[in-house]
C-alpha positions, 0 to 999 in steps of 0.5 A: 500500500505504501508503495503504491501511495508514494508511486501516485503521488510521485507520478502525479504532475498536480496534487490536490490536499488540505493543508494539514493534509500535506503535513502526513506521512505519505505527503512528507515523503513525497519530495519537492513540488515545483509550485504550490497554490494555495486557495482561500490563503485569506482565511489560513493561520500563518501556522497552517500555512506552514505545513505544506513548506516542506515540500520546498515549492519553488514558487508559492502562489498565493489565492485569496481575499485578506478583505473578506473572512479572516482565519478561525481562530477561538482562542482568546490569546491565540488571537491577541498573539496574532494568529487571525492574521493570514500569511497573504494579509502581512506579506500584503499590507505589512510587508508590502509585497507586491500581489495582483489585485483581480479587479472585476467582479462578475456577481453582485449588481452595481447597487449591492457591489457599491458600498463594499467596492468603497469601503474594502477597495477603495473603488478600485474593483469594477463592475464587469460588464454582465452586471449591468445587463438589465437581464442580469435579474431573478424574475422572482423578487422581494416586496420592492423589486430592488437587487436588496432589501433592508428590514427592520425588524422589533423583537427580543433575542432568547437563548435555548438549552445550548446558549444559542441566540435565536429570534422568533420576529425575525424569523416570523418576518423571513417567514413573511418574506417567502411567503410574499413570494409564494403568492405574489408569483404562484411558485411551488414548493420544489422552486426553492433549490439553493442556487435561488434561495437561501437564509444565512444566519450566525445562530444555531438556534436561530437555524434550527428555529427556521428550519422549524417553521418553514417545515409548517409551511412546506418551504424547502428552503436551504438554511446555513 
């Protein structure tokens, strides 16, 4: 079996691992790799990011956005220590290497890609051109029809067994929400696949309690 593990990997001209994974027996025993690519390099520890090194890259690539979700990191002195920090964020901001900014984005419409675009970077990211296409919208929409929708919402916020925030108004009006759209454009119940509608929330609590009333309702909506 050893044999035939280090024959793959040793034949293999790409790779594909987590990173703790390249830090495994088999993986050290593999040898040099020429270039090592490294996606979602903005949300690694530095730490994690050491793992992979002893596969001595000649070149090391790294992907990711140190703008959006930073690295998981639960210890409070871990944190004050600095490990939230990516290896992508210092080598980027403190220091100051040179890195390729991808500056066109192909997702969101100008109304909802307008104020992060600002805020995050310095407007220096464009709209491609497939956003501002007037087809480039669901034919299913909210109350008002805009790309977005702010609601306010009054309720109070509880705790279950485990600790969990949950909101029973705010789910109500999530609930309020789909079922607007049920009506207002005669959809089915097999309508609501993930790629057209899903609820995030922070909660496990606030999860489960959506979960919990959209089954009343027969809505099989996706909730993260």
């Amino acid at each position: 079996f050893l044999k035939v593990v280090k024959g793959l990997l040793k034949s293999s001209d790409v790779i594909f691992s987590t990173l703790s994974t390249t830090g495994n027996g088999h993986m050290r025993r593999m040898g040099y790799v020429h270039d090592l690519i490294i996606d979602e390099a903005g949300a690694c520890t530095e730490a994690e990011v050491l793992v992979p090194l002893h596969t001595l890259p000649d070149r090391l690539l790294l992907v990711g956005d140190p703008k959006q979700l930073p690295a998981t990191v639960k210890s409070p002195y871990a944190t004050t220590c600095g490990l939230t920090r990516s290896l992508q964020e210092r080598l980027m901001y403190r220091n100051k290497f040179d890195y390729t900014l991808l500056n066109i984005q192909y997702r969101m419409r100008p109304e909802i890609s307008r104020w992060p675009v600002a805020e995050f970077y310095d407007s220096e990211v464009e709209n491609g051109s497939n956003v501002h296409d007037a087809n480039y919208v669901s034919a299913v929409s909210f109350w008002t029809g805009d790309p977005y929708l702010w609601v306010q919402v009054s309720g109070e916020e509880q705790k279950d067994k485990q600790m969990s925030t949950f909101n029973e108004s705010e789910c109500e009006t999530v609930l309020c929400l789909l079922l607007d759209m049920v009506d207002k454009h005669k959809l089915q119940p097999d309508w609501f696949s993930p790629d057209r509608v899903r609820i995030i929330t922070f909660y496990k609590a606030q999860e489960d309690y959506l979960r919990f009333k959209l089954k009343q309702y027969n809505l099989n909506v996706t909730v993260s």
